[in-house]
N, C-alpha and C positions, 0 to 999 in steps of 0.2 A: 760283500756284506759289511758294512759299520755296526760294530757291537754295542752299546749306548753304555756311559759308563753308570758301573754302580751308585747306585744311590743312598744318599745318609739317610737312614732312619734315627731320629728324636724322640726324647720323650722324657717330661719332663714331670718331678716329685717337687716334695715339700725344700727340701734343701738338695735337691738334686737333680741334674740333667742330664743325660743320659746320652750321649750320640757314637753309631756304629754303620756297620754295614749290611747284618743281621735282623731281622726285626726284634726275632724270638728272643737273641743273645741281650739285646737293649730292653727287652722288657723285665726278663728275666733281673739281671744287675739293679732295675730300678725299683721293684720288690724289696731286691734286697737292701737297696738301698733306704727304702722305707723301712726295715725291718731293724739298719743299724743304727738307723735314726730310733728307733723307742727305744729302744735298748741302750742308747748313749743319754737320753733324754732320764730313762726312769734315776742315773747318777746326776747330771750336769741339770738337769732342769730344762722345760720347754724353754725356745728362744723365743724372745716377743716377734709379734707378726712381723714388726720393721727390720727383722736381723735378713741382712742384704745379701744377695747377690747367690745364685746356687752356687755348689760346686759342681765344674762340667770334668763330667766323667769322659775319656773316649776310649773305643774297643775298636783296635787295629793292628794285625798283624804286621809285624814289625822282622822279629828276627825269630825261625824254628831253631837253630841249634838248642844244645843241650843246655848250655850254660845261660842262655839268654834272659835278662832281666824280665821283671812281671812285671811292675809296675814303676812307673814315674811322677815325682809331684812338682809341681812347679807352682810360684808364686807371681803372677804377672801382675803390670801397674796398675793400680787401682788396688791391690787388694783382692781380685780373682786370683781363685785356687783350682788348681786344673789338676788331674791326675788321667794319666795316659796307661791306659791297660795293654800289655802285649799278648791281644787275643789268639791263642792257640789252646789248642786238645790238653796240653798236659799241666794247664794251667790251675792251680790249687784252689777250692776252694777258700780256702783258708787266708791265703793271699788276695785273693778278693775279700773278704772281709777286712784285712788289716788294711790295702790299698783306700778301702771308702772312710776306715775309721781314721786314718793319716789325713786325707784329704778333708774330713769334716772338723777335726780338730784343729788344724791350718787355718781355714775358715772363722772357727770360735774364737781361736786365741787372739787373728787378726780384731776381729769385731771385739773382746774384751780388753784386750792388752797392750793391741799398736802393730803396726805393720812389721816389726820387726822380730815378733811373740814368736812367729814358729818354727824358727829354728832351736828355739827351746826347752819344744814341748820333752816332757821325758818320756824315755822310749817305755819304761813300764807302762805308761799310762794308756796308750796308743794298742801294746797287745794286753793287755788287761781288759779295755773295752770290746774290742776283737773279739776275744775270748767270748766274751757273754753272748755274741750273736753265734761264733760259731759252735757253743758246746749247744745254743738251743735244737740248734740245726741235726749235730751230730754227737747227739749228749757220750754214744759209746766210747769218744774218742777220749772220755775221763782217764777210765778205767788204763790206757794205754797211758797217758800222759804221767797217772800215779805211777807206772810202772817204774816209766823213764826217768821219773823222778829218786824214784828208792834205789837206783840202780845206779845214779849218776849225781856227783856231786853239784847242786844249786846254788848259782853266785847268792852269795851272803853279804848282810850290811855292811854298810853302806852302797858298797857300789852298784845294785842293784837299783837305789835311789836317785843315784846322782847321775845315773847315765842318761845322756840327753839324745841325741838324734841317731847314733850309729851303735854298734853292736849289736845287731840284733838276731841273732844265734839260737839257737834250737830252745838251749837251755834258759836264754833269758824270755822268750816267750812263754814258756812253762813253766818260771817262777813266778812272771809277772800274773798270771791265771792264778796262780797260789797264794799271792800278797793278799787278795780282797778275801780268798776264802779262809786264809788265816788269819783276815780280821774279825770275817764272820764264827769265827770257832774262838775267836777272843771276844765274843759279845760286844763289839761294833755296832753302835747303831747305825742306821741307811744316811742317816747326815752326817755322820763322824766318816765313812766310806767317802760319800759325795767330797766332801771337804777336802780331802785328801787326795782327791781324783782330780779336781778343779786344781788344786794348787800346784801338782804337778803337770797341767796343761798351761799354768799359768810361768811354768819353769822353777820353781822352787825346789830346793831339796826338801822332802818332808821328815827327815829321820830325825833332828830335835823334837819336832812336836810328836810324834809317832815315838818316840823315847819316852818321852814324857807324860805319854799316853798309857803305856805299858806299865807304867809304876806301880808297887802296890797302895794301897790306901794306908797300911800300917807305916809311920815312920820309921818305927825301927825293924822294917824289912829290907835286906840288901838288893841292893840296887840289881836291876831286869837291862841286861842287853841286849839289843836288837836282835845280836844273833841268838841268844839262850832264846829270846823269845819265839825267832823265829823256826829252832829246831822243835822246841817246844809244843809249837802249833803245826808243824807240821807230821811231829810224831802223831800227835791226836788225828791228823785228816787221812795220815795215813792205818789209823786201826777204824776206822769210822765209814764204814760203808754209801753212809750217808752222800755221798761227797758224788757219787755215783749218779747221775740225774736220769730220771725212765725219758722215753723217749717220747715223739707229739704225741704221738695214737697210745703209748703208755699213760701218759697223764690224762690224757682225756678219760680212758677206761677207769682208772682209781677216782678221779674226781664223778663217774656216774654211779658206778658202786657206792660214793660216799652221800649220793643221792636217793638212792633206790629205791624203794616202798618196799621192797622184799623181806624187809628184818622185820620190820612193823608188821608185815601181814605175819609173818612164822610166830611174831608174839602176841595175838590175837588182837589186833588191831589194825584196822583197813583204812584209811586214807587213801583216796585219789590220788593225790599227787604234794607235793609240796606245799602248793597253795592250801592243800584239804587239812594240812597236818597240824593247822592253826589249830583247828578243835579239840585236837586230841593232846594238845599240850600238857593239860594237868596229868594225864597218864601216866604213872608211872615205869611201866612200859618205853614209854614212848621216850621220858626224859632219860633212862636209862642209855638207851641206844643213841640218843643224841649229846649225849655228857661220853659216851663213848668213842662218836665219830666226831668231835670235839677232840680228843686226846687224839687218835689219827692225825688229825689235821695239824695240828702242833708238833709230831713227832717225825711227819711225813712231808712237810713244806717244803723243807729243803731240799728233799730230792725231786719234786715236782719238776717241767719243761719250765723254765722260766715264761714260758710263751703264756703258760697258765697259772702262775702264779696268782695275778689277781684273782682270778675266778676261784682260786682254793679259798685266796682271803675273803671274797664276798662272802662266799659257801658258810667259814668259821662265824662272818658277823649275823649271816641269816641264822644260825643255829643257834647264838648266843642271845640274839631278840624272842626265841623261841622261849626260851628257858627262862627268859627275863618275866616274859608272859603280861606286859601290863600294857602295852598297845598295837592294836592289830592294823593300824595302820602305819607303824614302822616296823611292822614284819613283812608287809607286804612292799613298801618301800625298799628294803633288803633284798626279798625276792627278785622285784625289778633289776636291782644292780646285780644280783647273782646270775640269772636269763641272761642279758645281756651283755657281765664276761664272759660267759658261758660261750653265747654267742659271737661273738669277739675273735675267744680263743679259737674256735672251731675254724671260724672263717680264716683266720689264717695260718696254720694245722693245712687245707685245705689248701687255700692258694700255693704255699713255701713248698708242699708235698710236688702242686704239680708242675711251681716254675724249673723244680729241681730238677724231676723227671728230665721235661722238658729242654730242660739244658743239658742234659747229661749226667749230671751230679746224681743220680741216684746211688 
């Protein structure tokens, strides 16, 4: 008997293609690969339609020893960015997430910077983005990572900046996870992040402008160094529960609770649904509990799934047209957007749960 040899199954995303031996393992990966595409996308910004060429992924065993490398990047002529996964069992999530966010940033910097960009990119920046797909994934592994943190001393300024393609060690993935959220506990705006994310794809040190960033507004206050500032923010993330993110089906449940008609009806007031709640806007009643799930939503953001983030912010702007009270066709405009992260979120909540399953990764 002639055995027929295996066959590649393909399969092809927005900036990624996928090829294996697997079906489910290839479909799986290119999920995700959509998934670390928004997630690199909500920092770096959509790429225009013309941004060229996927990155081909391949899933092939290679070598099972212990010691055996995950993943490989290569950069072929032209300008294709290839990254070769070494598909076996004990293989990390985690490491699939950093293997696609290496290989997509290769790609960007080639397409902004010049074919020579990616040996530059810096290695914070690389698990930094990482990080954001895999905590949505696997928010409890914060709680672990804080651990490891208070327990173990984290490379400190500068060198944590300046490091470009190699090092990349337990402890520098778990700073660079730390640097964005101790910008966000420094009151960083999402463009002042971005900036900072881009510039070190772009190779740059950022610890001048991030020096200089940290300063006080008083002149004659003494000068903030990166590392004051960095123990600083991280003492705060470490007393700050916050930092903690609930899990998909966690977010989802606080974001319906923050929906409910339950509190409204216990205060004598019956609205159908969202849509009905237009009417009862002068209520006082009603603005009460909505100027309340208002403060929720503000104090609660940041621990939300980042998968649902928007859908909290819809949620905060339908409540705030509520209160506004003066047009009921931009409340209902709200609603739309709200429904529809809603929707969004759910649907993939739902798919990530069951490509996980399905792969194994549960």
């Amino acid at each position: 008997m002639v055995w027929a040899e295996p066959k590649v199954q393909t399969a092809e995303g927005k900036h990624f293609e996928v090829a294996g031996f697997d079906r489910a393992s290839v479909q799986f990966v290119l999920e995700l690969g959509e998934q670390v595409l928004r997630d690199a996308e909500r920092y770096l910004g959509e790429q225009p339609d013309r941004f060229p060429q996927r990155v081909l992924i391949t899933l092939r065993t290679v070598d099972n020893t212990a010691d055996a490398w995950d993943y490989q990047m290569s950069i072929e002529p032209g300008g294709f960015v290839r990254v070769d996964f070494n598909w076996r069992e004990d293989l990390s999530l985690w490491k699939l997430c950093r293997g696609m966010v290496d290989g997509y940033l290769a790609r960007y910097a080639i397409y902004h910077y010049g074919y020579g960009a990616p040996v530059t990119v810096k290695a914070w920046v690389v698990s930094a983005l990482a990080a954001q797909t895999y905590v949505s994934l696997r928010p409890s592994v914060v709680s672990g990572w804080l651990e490891f943190a208070e327990d173990n001393t984290l490379p400190l300024f500068p060198s944590l900046l300046k490091t470009a393609d190699g090092s990349r060690s337990n402890d520098m993935e778990t700073a660079a996870y730390f640097l964005v959220m101790a910008q966000r506990v420094a009151d960083f705006s999402r463009d002042e992040i971005s900036r900072f994310l881009r510039a070190g794809v772009a190779g740059y040190d950022v610890s001048p402008q991030l020096t200089e960033r940290i300063q006080s507004l008083d002149p004659e206050a003494p000068a903030v160094t990166l590392n004051d500032w960095w123990k600083a923010c991280m003492g705060k993330i470490f007393s700050e529960p916050v930092f903690r993110f609930k899990s998909l089906s966690g977010s989802e449940r606080w974001i319906l609770d923050l929906s409910s008609m339950v509190d409204f009806d216990e205060a004598g007031v019956a609205p159908k649904n969202l849509r009905d709640l237009w009417r009862f806007r002068n209520e006082l009643p009603v603005r009460r509990i909505v100027e309340r799930r208002l403060g929720q939503i503000v104090s609660g953001i940041d621990r939300v799934n980042p998968a649902y983030r928007n859908t909290v912010q819809s949620l905060g702007m339908l409540y705030e047209q509520l209160l506004a009270g003066d047009e009921e066709h931009a409340y209902i405009f709200s609603l739309t957007g709200f429904l529809g992260d809603f929707a969004d979120s759910r649907r993939l909540r739902e798919d990530m749960e069951a490509v996980l399953q399905n792969a194994g990764f549960d």
